[in-house]
C-alpha positions as CSV (number, residue, x, y, z in Angstrom):
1,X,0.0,0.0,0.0
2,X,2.8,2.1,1.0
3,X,4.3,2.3,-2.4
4,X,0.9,3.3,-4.2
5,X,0.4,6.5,-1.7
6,X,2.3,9.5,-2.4
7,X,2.1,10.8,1.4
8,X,4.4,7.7,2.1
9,X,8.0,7.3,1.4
10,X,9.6,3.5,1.5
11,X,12.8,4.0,3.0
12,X,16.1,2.5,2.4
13,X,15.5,0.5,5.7
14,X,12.5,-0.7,3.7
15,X,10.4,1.3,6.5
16,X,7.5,3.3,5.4
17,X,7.0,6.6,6.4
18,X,5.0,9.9,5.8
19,X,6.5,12.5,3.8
20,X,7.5,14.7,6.7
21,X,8.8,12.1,8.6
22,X,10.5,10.8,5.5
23,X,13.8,13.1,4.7
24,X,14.9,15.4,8.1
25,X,17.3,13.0,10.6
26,X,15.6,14.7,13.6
27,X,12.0,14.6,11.6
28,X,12.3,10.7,11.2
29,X,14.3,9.8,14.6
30,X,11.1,11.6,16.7
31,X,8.6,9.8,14.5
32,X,10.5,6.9,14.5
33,X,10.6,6.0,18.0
34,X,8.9,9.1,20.1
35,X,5.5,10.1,18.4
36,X,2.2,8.7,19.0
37,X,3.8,6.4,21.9
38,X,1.7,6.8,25.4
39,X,2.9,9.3,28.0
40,X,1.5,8.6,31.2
41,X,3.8,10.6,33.4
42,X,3.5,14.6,34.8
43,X,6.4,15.8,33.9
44,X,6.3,14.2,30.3
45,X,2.9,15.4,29.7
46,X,3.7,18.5,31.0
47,X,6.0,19.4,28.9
48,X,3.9,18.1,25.7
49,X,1.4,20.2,26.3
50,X,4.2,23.2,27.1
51,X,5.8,22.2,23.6
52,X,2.6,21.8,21.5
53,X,1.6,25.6,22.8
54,X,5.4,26.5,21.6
55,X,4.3,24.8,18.2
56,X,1.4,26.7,17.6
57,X,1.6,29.0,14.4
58,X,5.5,27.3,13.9
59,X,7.0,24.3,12.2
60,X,6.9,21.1,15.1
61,X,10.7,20.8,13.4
62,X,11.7,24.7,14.8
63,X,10.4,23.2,18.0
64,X,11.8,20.2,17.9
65,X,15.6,21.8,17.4
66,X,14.7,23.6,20.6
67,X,13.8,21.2,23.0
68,X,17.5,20.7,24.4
69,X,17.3,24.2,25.2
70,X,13.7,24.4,26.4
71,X,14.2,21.8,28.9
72,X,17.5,23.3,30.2
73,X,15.4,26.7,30.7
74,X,12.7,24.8,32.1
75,X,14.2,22.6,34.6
76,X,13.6,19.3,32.6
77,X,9.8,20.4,32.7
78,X,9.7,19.4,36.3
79,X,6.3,21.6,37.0
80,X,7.3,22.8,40.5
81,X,10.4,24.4,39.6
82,X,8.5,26.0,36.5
83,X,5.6,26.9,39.0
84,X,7.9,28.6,41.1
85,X,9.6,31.3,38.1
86,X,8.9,34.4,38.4
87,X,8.8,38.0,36.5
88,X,12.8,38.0,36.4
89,X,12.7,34.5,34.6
90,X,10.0,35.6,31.6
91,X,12.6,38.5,31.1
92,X,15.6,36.3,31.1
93,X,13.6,33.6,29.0
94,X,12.7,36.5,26.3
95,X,16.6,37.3,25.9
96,X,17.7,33.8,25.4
97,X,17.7,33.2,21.4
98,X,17.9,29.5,21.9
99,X,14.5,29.4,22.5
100,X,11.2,30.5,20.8
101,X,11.0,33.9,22.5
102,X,6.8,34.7,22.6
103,X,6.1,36.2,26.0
104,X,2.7,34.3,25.9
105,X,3.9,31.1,25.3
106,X,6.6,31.5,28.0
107,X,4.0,33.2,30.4
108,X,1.8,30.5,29.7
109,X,4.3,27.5,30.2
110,X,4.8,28.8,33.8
111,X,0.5,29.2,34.5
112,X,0.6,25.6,33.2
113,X,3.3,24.2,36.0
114,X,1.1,25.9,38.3
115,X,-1.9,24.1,36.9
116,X,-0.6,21.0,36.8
117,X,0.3,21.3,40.3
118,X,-3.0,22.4,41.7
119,X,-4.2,19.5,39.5
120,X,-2.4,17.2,42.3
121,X,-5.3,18.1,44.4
122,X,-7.9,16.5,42.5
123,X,-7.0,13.6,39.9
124,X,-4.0,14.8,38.7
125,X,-2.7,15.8,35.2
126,X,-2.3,12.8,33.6
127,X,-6.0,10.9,34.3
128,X,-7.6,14.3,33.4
129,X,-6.0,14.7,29.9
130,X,-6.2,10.6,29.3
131,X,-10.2,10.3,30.6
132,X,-10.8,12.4,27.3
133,X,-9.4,9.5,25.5
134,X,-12.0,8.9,22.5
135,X,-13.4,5.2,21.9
136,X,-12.3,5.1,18.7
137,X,-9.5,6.2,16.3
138,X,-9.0,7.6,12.9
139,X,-7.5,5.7,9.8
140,X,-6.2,7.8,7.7
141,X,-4.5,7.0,4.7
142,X,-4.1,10.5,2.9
143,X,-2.6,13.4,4.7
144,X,-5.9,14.9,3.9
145,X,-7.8,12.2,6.1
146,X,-6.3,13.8,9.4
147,X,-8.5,15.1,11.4
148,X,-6.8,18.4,13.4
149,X,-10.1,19.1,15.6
150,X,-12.1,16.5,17.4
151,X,-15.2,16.5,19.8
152,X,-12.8,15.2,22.6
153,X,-9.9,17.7,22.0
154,X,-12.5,20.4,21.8
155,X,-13.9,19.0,25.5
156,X,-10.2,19.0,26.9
157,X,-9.6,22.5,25.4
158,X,-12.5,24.1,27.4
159,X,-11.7,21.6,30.5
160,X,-8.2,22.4,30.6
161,X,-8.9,26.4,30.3
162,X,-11.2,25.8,33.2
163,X,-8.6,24.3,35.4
164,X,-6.6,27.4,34.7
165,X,-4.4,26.2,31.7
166,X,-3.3,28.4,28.8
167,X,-2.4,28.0,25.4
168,X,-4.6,25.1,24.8
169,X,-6.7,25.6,22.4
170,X,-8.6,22.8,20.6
171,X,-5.9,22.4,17.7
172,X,-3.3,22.3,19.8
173,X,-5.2,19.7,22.0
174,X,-5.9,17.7,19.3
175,X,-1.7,17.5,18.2
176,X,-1.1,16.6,22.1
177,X,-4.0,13.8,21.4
178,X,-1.9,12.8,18.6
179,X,2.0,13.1,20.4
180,X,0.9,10.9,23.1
181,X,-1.0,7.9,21.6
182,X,-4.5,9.0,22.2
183,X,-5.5,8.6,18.9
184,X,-3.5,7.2,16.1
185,X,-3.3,9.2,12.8
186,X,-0.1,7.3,11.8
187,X,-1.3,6.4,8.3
188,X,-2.2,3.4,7.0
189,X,0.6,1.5,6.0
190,X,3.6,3.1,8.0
191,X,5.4,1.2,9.9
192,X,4.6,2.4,12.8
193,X,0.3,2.5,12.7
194,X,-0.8,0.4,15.8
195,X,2.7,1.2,17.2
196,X,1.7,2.4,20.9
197,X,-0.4,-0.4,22.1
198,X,-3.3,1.9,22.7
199,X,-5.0,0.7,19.7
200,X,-5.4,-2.8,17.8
């Protein structure tokens, strides 16, 4: 099937992948092995939902590059560290060029550690974003089959803003959906469709 869709390239590993996965080493190694695989951890999620708000309007490659540097500046994501930043850190964070410098987003990745640890209190980051988990996943096997809204990101959207998050709109809820394994939009006939257990 691979060979007969033009949104999937056979590579030389005989793998088959999706065109933007297909070329770019750092593309292919996050697809290859990071990508639609569960996260099921604070800190991990955390910093998904920090990153996908980064993403937002940019190339997931631009952020990608970054990460090294956003998780120095962000203390590995841990969220009580970021919770406890204050003014002097947004100012310091906007100077440092190795990182996407958008007040917002940097403002926002600090009222999101603080979220996330109120969240503590209740059931906690990770079952909240994870009980919007829909029954059923797409199969796409055109780029154009992708969905990049759903019901259920729409619902975490709204829930997530109520709980005091920022930056997560239902787009961007929908990409975290797709990051962490909560639906699968690998499509049909890459190698890794069905890849994260979470759907057979």
């Amino acid at each position: 099937m691979a060979a007969e869709n033009p949104d999937l390239v056979v590579g030389e590993d005989g793998l088959a992948r999706p065109l933007w996965a297909a070329g770019d080493p750092l593309l292919r190694e996050y697809y290859d092995h990071e990508w639609g695989m569960p996260v099921r951890e604070e800190v991990g999620l955390y910093e998904r939902i920090v990153l996908e708000g980064f993403q937002s309007g940019l190339s997931w490659r631009t952020v990608l590059a970054k990460r090294p540097a956003f998780r120095e500046v962000f203390h590995d994501f841990d969220p009580d560290a970021v919770a406890a930043m204050g003014e002097a850190d947004v100012q310091r964070l906007m100077g440092d060029v190795r990182i996407i410098r958008n007040e917002r987003k940097i403002r926002a990745a600090v009222t999101n550690a603080r979220a996330t640890v109120a969240l503590r209190e209740q059931e906690g980051l990770v079952d909240l974003v994870w009980s919007f988990r829909p029954e059923e996943t797409p199969e796409p096997v055109r780029f154009a089959e992708v969905p990049t809204v759903s019901e259920r990101s729409t619902a975490l959207s709204k829930e997530l803003k109520r709980r005091g998050f920022a930056f997560v709109g239902p787009t961007t809820m929908y990409a975290l959906m797709e990051a962490i394994g909560m639906v699968d939009t690998h499509l049909v006939g890459s190698h890794r469709r069905g890849s994260s257990g979470e759907w057979t």
